[in-house]
Backbone as a ProteinNet text record, in pm:
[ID]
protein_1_A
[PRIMARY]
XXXXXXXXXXXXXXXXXXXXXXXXXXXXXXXXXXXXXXXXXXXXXXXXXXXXXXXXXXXXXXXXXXXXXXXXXXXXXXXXXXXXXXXXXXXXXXXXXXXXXXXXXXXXX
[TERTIARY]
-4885.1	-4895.5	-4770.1	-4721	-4591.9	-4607.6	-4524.5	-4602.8	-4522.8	-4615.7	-4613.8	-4507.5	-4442.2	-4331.1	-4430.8	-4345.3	-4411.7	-4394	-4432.6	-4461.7	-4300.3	-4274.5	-4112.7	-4185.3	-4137.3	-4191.7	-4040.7	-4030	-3912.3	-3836	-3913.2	-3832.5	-3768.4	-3817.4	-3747.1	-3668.1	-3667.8	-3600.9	-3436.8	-3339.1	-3177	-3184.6	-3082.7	-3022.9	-2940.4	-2953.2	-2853.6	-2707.7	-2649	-2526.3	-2452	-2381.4	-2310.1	-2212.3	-2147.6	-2070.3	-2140.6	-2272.3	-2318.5	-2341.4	-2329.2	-2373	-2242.4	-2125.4	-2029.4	-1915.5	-1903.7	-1797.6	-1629.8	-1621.8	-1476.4	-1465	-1561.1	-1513.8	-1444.3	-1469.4	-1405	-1262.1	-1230.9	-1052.8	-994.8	-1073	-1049.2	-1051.4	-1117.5	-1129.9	-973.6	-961.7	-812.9	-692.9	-708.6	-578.5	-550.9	-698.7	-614.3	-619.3	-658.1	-621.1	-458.5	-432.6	-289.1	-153.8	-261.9	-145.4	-107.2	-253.6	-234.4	-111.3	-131.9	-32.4	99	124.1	222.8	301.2	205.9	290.3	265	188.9	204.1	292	355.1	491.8	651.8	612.1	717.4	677.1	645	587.9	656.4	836	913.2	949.6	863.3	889.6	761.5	660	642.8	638.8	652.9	692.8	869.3	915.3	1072.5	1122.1	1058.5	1146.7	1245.5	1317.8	1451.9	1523.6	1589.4	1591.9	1670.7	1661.5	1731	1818.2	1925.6	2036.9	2102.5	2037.4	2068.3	1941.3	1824.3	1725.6	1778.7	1838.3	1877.4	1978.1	2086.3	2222.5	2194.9	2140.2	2147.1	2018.2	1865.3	1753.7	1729.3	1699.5	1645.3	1713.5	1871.5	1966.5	1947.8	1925.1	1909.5	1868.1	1714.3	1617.3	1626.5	1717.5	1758.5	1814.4	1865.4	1953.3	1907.9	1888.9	1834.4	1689.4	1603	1501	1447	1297.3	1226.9	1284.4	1290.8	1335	1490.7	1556.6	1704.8	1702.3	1609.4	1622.5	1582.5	1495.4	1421	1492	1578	1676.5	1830.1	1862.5	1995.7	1961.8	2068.3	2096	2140.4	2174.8	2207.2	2260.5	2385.5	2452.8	2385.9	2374.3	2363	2200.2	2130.9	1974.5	1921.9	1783.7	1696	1605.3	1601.3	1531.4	1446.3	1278.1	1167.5	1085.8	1096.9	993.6	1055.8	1207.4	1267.4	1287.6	1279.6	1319.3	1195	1072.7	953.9	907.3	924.7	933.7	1005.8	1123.6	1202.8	1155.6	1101.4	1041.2	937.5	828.3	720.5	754.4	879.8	947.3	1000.9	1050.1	1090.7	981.9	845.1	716.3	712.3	740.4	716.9	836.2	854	917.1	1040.7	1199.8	1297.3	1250.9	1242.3	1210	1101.1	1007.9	855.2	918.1	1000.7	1027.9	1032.9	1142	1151	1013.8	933.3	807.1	732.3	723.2	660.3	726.4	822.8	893.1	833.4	850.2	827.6	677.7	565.3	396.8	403.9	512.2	479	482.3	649.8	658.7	593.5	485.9	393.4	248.7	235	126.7	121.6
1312.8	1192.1	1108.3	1068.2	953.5	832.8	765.2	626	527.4	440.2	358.5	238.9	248.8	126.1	0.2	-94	-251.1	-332.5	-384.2	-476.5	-528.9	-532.8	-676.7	-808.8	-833.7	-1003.4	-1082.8	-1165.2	-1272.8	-1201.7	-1186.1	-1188.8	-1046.5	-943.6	-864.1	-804.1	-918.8	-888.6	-897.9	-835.3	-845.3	-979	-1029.7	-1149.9	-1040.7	-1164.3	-1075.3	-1075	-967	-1007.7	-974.2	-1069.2	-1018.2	-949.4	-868.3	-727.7	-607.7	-614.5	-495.4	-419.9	-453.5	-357.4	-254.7	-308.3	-248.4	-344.6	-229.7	-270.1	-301.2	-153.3	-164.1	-317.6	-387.2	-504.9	-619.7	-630.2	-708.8	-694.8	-550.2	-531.7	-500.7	-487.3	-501.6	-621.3	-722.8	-871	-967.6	-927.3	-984.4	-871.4	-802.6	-663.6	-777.2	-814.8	-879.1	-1009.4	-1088.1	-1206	-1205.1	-1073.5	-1093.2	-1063.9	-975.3	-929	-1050.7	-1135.3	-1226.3	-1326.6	-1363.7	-1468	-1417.2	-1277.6	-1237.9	-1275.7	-1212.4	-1216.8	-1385.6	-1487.6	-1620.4	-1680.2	-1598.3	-1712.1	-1618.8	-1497.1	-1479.1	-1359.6	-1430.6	-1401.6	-1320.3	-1342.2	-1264.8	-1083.1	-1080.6	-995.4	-892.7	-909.9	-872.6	-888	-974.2	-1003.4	-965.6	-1035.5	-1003.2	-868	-774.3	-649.3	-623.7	-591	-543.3	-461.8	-379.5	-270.9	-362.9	-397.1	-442.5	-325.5	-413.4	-352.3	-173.3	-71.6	68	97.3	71.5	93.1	165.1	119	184.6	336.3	242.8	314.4	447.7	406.7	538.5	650.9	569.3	655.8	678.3	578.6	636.5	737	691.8	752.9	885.5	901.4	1067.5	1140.3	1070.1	1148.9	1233.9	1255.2	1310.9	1468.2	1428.2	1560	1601.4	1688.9	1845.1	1861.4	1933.5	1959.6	1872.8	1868.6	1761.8	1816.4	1886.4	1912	1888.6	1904.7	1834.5	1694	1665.3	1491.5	1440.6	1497.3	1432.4	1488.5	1597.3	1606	1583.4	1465.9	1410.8	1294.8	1265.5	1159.3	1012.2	946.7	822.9	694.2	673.1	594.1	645.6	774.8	822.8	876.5	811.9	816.8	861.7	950.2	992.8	888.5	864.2	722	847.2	843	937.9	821.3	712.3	616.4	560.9	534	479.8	646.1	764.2	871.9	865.9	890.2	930.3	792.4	699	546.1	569	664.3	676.9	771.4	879.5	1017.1	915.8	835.6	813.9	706.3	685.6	587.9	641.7	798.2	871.5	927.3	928.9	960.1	866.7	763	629.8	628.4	535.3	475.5	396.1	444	351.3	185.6	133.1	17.9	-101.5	15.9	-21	72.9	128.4	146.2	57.3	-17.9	-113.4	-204	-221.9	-271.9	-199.8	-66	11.5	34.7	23.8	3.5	-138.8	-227.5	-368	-335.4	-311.7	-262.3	-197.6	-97.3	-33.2	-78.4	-164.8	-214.3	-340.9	-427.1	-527.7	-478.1	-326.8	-290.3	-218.9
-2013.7	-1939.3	-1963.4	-1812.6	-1853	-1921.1	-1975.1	-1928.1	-1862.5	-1803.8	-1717.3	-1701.2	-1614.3	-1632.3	-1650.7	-1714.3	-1701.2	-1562.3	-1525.7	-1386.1	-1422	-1287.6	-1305.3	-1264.1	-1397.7	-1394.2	-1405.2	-1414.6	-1466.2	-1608.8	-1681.1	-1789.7	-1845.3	-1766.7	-1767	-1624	-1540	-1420.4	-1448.5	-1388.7	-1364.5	-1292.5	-1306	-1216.8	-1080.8	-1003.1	-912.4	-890.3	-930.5	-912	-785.9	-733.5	-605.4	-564.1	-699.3	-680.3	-716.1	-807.5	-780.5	-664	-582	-443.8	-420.8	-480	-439.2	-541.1	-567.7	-704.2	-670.6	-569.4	-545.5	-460.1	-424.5	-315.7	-392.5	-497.9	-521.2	-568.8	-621.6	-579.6	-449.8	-390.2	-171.4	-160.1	-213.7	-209.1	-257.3	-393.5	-459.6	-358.6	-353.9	-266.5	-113.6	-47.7	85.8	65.7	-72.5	-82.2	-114.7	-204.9	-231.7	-102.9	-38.7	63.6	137.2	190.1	274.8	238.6	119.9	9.2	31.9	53	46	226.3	328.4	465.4	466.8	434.7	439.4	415.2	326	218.5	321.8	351.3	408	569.7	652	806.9	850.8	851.6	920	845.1	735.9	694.1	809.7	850.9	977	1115.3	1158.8	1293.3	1353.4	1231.4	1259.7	1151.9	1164	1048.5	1069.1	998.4	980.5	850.5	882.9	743.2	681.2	544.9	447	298.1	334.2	251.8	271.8	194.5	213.7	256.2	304.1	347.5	498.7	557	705.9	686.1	647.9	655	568.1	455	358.6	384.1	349.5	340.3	508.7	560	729.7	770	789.5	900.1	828.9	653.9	590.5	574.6	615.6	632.4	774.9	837.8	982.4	943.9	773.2	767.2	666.3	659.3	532.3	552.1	488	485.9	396.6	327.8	275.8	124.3	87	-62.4	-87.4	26.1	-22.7	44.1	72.9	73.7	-39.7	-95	-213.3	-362.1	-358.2	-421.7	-424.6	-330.7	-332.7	-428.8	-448	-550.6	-488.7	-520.6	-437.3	-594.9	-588.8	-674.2	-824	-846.6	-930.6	-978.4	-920.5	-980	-807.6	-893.4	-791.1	-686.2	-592.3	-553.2	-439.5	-513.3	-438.2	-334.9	-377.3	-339.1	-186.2	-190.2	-49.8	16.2	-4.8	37.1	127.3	40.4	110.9	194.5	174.9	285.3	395.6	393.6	525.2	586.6	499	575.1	705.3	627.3	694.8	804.5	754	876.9	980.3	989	1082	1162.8	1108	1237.7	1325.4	1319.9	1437.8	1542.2	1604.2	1686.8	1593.4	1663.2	1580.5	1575.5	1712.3	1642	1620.7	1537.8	1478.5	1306.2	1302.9	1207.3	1048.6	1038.1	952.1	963.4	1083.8	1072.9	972.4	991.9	887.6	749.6	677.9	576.8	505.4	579.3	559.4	471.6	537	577.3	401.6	394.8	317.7	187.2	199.9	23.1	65.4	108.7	78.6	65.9	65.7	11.7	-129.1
[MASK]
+++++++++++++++++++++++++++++++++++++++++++++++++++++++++++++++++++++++++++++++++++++++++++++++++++++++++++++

């Protein structure tokens, strides 16, 4: 024979909390409070994109030439840079100029 749960009364009831239902919401909660903070303080970083610095000239225009393993194995002012390589790769699926829109998208997430 089992035995028997006790009745939920008050005093052994949970309070309710309003992230138990879903835990991850509240880092989905701070993630688009921060993003928002972020395109608020600076707007034109999506509406007006534009490739900044070697972002164009070097990674976009290079990702045009070699295959994906000698892009991601060139060097660039001496050091490996995987993070703007693979940002330009995913910048070369779109449209040139929604591009730097998507660059922009990417390093404010």
């Amino acid at each position: 024979m089992t035995a028997a749960r006790p009745p939920l009364t008050r005093s052994n009831a949970r309070p309710l909390d309003l992230w138990s239902w879903a835990p991850w919401a509240r880092h989905l909660a701070i993630f688009v409070a921060g993003f928002a903070v972020l395109v608020l303080r600076r707007p034109e970083t999506l509406t007006r994109a534009e490739f900044w610095n070697e972002d164009g000239q070097v990674f976009y225009i290079g990702s045009y030439f070699g295959s994906a393993v000698d892009q991601f194995s060139r060097s660039y002012a001496g050091y490996l840079h995987a993070v703007p390589r693979l940002v330009a790769a995913l910048e070369r699926l779109v449209d040139v100029s929604i591009a730097p829109l998507v660059g922009n998208a990417i390093a404010l997430l």
